[in-house]
C-alpha positions as MATLAB code, in Angstrom:
seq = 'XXXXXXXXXXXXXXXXXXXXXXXXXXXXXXXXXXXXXXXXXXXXXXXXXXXXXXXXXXXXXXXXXXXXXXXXXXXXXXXXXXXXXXXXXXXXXXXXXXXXXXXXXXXXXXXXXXXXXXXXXXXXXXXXXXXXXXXXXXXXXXXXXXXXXXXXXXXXXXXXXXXXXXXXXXXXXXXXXXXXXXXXXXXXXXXXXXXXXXXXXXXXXXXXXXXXXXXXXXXXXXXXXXXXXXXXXXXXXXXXXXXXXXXXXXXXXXXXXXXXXXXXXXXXXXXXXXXXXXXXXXXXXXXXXXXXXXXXXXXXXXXXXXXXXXXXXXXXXXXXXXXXXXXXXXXXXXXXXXXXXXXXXX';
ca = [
       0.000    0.000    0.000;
       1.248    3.246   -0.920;
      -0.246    6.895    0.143;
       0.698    9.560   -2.228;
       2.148   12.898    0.287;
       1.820   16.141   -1.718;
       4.270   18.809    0.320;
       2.665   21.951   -0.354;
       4.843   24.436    1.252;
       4.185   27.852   -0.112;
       6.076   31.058    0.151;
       6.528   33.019    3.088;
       4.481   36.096    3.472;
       6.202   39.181    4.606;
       4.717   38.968    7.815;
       4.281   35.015    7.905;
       7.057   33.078    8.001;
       6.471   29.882    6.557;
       4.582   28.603    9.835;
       3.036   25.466    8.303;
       3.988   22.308    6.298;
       1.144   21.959    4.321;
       0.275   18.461    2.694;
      -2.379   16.897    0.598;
      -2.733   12.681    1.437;
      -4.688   11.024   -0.833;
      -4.961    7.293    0.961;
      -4.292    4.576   -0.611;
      -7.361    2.012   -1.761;
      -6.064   -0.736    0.543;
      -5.736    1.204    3.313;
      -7.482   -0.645    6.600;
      -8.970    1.347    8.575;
      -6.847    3.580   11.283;
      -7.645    6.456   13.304;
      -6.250    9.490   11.489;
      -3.806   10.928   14.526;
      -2.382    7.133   14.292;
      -2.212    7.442   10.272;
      -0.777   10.799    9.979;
       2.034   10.146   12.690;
       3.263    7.344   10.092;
       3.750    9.620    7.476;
       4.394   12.776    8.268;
       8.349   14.375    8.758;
       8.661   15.657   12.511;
       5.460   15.423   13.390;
       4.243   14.174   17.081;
       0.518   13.213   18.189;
       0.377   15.797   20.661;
       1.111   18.438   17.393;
      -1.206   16.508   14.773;
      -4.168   16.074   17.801;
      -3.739   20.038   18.470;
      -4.237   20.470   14.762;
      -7.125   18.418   14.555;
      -9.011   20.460   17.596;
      -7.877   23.509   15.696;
      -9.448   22.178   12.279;
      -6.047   22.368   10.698;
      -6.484   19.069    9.425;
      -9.352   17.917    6.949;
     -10.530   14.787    5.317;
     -12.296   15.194    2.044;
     -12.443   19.398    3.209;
     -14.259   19.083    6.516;
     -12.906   19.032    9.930;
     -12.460   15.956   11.498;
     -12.179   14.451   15.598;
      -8.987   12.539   16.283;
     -11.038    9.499   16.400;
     -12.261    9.639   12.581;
     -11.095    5.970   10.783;
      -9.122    6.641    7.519;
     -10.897    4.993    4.953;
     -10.111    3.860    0.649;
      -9.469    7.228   -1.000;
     -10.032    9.884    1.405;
      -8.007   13.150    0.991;
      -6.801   14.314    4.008;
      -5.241   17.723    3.676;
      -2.757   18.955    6.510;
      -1.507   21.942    7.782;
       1.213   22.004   10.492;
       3.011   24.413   12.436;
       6.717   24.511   11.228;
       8.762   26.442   13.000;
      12.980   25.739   13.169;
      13.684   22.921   15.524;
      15.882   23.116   18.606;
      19.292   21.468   17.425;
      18.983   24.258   13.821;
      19.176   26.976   16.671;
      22.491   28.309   18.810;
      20.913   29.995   22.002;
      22.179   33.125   22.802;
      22.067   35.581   25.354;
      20.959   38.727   23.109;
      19.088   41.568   24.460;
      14.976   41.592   24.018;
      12.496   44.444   24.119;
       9.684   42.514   25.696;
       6.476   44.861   25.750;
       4.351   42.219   27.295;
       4.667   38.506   28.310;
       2.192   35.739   29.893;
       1.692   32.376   29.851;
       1.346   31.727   26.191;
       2.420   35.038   24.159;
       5.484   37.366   23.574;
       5.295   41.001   22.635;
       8.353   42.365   21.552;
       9.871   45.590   19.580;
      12.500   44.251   17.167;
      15.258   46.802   16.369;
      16.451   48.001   12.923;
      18.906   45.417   11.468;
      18.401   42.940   13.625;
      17.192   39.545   11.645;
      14.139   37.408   12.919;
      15.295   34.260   12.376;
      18.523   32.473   10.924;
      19.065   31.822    7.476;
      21.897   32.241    5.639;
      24.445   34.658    6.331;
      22.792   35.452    9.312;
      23.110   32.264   11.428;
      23.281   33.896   14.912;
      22.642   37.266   16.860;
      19.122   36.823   15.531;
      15.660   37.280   17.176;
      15.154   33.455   17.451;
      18.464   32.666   19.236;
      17.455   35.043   21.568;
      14.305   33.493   21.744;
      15.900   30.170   22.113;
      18.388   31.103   24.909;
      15.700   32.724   27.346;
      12.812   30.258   27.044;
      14.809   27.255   26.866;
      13.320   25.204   29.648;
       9.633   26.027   28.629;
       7.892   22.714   29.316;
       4.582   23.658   27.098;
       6.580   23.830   24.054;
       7.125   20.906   21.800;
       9.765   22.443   20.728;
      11.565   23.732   23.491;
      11.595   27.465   22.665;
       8.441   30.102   21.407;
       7.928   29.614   18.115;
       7.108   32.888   15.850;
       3.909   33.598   14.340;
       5.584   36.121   12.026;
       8.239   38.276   10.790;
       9.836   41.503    9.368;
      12.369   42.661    7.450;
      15.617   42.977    9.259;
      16.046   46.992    8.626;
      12.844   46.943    9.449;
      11.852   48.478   13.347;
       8.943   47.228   15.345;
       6.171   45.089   17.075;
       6.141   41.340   16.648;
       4.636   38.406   18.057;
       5.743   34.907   19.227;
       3.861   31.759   20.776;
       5.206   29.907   23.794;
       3.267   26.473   23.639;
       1.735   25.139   20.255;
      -1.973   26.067   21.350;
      -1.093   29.292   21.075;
       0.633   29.205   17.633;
      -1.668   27.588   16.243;
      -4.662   29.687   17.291;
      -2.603   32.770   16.663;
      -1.516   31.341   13.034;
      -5.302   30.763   12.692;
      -5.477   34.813   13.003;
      -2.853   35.289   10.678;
      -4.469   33.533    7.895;
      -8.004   35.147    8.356;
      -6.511   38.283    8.466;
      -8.034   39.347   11.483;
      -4.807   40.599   13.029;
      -4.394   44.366   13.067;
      -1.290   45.662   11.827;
       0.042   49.102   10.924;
       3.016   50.543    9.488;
       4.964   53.943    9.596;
       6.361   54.608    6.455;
       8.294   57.589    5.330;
       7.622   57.483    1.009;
       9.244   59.628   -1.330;
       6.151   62.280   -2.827;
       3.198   62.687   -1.701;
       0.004   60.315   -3.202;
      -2.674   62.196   -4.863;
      -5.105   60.701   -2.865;
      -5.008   61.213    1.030;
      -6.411   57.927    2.003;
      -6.286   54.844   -0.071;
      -6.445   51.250   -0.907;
      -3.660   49.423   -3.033;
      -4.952   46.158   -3.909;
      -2.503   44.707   -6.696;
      -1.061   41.390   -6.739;
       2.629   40.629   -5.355;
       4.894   37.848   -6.735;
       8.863   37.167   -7.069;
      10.671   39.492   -9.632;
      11.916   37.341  -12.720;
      15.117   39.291  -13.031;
      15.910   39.368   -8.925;
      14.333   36.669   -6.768;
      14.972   38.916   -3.940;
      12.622   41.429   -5.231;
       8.834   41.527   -5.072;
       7.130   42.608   -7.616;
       3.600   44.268   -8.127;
       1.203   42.559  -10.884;
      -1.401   44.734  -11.332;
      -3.315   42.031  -13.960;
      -2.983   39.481  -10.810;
      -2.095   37.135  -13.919;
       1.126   36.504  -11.213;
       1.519   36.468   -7.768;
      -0.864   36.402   -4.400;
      -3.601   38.411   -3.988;
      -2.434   41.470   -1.560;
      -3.939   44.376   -0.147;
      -2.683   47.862    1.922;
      -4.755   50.557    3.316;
      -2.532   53.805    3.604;
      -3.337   57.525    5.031;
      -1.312   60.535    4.678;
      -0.479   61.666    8.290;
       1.850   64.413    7.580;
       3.297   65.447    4.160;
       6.212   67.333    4.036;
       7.205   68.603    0.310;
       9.029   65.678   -0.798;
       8.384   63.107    1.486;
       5.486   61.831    3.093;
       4.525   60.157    6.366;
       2.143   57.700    5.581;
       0.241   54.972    8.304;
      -0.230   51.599    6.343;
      -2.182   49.037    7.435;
      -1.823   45.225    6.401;
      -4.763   43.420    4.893;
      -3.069   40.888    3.543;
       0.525   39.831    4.641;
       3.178   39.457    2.003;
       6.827   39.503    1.565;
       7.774   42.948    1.290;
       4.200   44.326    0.868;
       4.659   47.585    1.712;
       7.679   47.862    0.254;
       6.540   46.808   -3.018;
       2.985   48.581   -3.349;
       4.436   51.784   -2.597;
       7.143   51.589   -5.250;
       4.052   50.626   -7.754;
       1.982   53.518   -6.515;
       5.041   55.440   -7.306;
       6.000   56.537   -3.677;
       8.841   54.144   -2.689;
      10.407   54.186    0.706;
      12.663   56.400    1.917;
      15.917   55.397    0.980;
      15.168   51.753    0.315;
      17.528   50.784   -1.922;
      16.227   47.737   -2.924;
      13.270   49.077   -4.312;
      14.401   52.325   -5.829;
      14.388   54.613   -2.909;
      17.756   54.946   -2.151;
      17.924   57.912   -4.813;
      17.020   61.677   -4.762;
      13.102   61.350   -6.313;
      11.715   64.472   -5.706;
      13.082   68.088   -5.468;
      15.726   70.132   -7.949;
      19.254   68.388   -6.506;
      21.228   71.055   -6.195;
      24.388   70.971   -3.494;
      22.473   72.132   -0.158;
      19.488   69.710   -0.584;
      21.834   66.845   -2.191;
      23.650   67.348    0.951;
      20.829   67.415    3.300;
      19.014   64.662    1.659;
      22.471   62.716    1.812;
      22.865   63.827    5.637;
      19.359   61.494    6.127;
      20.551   58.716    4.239;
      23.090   59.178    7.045;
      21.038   59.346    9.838;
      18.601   56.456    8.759;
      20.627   53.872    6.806;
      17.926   51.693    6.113;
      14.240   52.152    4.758;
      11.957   54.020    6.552;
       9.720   51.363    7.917;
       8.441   50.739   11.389;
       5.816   48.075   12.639;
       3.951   50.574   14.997;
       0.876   48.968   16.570;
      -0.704   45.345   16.788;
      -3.439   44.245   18.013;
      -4.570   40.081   18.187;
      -7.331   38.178   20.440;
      -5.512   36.384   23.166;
      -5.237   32.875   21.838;
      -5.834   31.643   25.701;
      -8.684   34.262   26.547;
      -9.628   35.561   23.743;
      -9.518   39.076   25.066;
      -8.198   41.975   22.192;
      -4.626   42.861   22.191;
      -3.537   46.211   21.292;
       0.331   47.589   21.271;
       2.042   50.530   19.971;
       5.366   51.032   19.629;
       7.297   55.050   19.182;
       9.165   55.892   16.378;
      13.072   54.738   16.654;
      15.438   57.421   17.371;
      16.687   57.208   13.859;
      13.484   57.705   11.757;
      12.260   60.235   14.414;
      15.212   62.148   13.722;
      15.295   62.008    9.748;
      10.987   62.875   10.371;
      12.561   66.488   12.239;
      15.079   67.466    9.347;
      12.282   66.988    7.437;
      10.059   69.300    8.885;
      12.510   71.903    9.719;
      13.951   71.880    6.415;
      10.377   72.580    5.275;
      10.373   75.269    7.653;
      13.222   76.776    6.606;
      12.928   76.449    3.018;
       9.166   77.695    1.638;
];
């Protein structure tokens, strides 16, 4: 007998890491009849009963698209479609004792504000001094986690500033994942965008998929003939000439959203070189304002991106969440040049 395992892993969204091994079991016609937490734990990589029966209360796991009970029989030619959490195992992380801005903390859940050009988690060329070792290193001994250590429920970019989330035990992963992928988290952004949008308040709702020529690039589609469906909200909080402050708040969650619908709607971040805004893009570059622009690019060596608020339902309680985080040092001083260059300069 044979079952044939489909590994459906897809691309991680900007703010999703890839949290799930997804997999589609088609079971084999001579399959005798087994409970499904004793099937699955035959054939799936990593996976414990304690992790698929979680799943299966958490209607991760389907048979023929519904939910099923840990005590449902396999039978001839179901499909049994799987979704697991997936976060890096214990031996692929080096503990270390790194300094965390923890914002709040219980029993389940982590809070924290992530500073610019720190990474999230290791990968390559960034193997250590990231988020997750320091993750690793102070919740070591956590006895509710499979794992051994929180697992994260998202990300962000490593020049990136701001709020993020982790789970301590694998309930609350899961139901926070669950959140994730209904896109009933709240999330908003600080941007600082080259220009100022015509509109003051708007939606951007174009498709986002890897860029043929740089597969480290995002790139809008706005035929969604490519790419995942993904949608920002933005508002103009306070323009200043050439640049604009702009709140942006996450529909969807994909790699480099923000990043990549603003450089489509023609406003790319402040000096984010990776997507064009690394460059002088508005105003007549002559010496003083080459320098001053230059003298920001100084200040803020990064783009001008901070995760400022998030709100969740308690995966435990389900009471509403809500943080906010200030502006780093660096973007809130680039935000005054701005403004008193303006001042200076009508």
């Amino acid at each position: 007998m044979q079952t044939y395992l489909d590994n459906e892993e897809e691309d991680e969204e900007e703010e999703s890491l890839s949290l799930f091994e997804h997999y589609r079991i088609l079971v084999d016609k001579g399959q005798e009849p087994i409970r499904i937490d004793k099937f699955l734990l035959d054939r799936l990589p990593h996976a414990t009963r304690n992790k698929i029966q979680n799943a299966i209360r958490e209607n991760w796991i389907l048979v023929n698209t519904q939910p099923t009970k840990a005590n449902y029989k396999v039978r001839p030619q179901d499909v049994v479609t799987v979704s697991l959490p997936n976060p890096p195992r214990n031996n692929e992380i080096i503990p270390e004792d790194l300094p965390l801005d923890i914002r709040y903390e219980d029993e389940d859940v982590i809070v924290l504000h992530k500073p610019p050009g720190m990474v999230v988690h290791p990968a390559h060329a960034n193997w250590t001094g990231t988020v997750l070792n320091a993750l690793a290193f102070r919740y070591q001994e956590l006895p509710e986690n499979a794992d051994g250590r929180p697992a994260l429920v998202h990300r962000i970019d490593k020049d990136t500033s701001g709020l993020l989330v982790a789970a301590k035990n694998e309930m609350a992963l899961s139901r926070l994942a669950r959140q994730f992928f209904d896109h009933s988290i709240e999330r908003t952004y600080y941007a600082l965008v080259w220009g100022e949008p015509k509109l003051a308040r708007g939606t951007i709702e174009v498709s986002i998929g890897r860029s043929p020529k740089d597969r480290r690039v995002m790139q809008a589609y706005p035929e969604g003939e490519v790419g995942k469906r993904a949608i920002t909200h933005y508002e103009i909080l306070e323009p200043l000439r050439y640049v604009s402050l702009l709140k942006c708040r996450l529909e969807t969650g994909r790699t480099h959203q923000i990043r990549a619908h603003l450089q489509y709607l023609g406003h790319p971040l402040f000096n984010d070189e990776m997507y064009g805004g690394s460059e002088i893009l508005r105003g007549t570059v002559f010496s003083k304002y080459k320098s001053f622009v230059e003298n920001c690019f100084k200040i803020m060596p990064r783009q001008a991106l901070h995760a400022k608020s998030l709100g969740f339902r308690h995966p435990r309680t389900e009471e509403w969440l809500q943080f906010d985080s200030a502006l780093p040092t660096d973007f809130e001083q680039v935000l005054e040049k701005w403004r008193h260059y303006l001042q200076y300069n009508d």
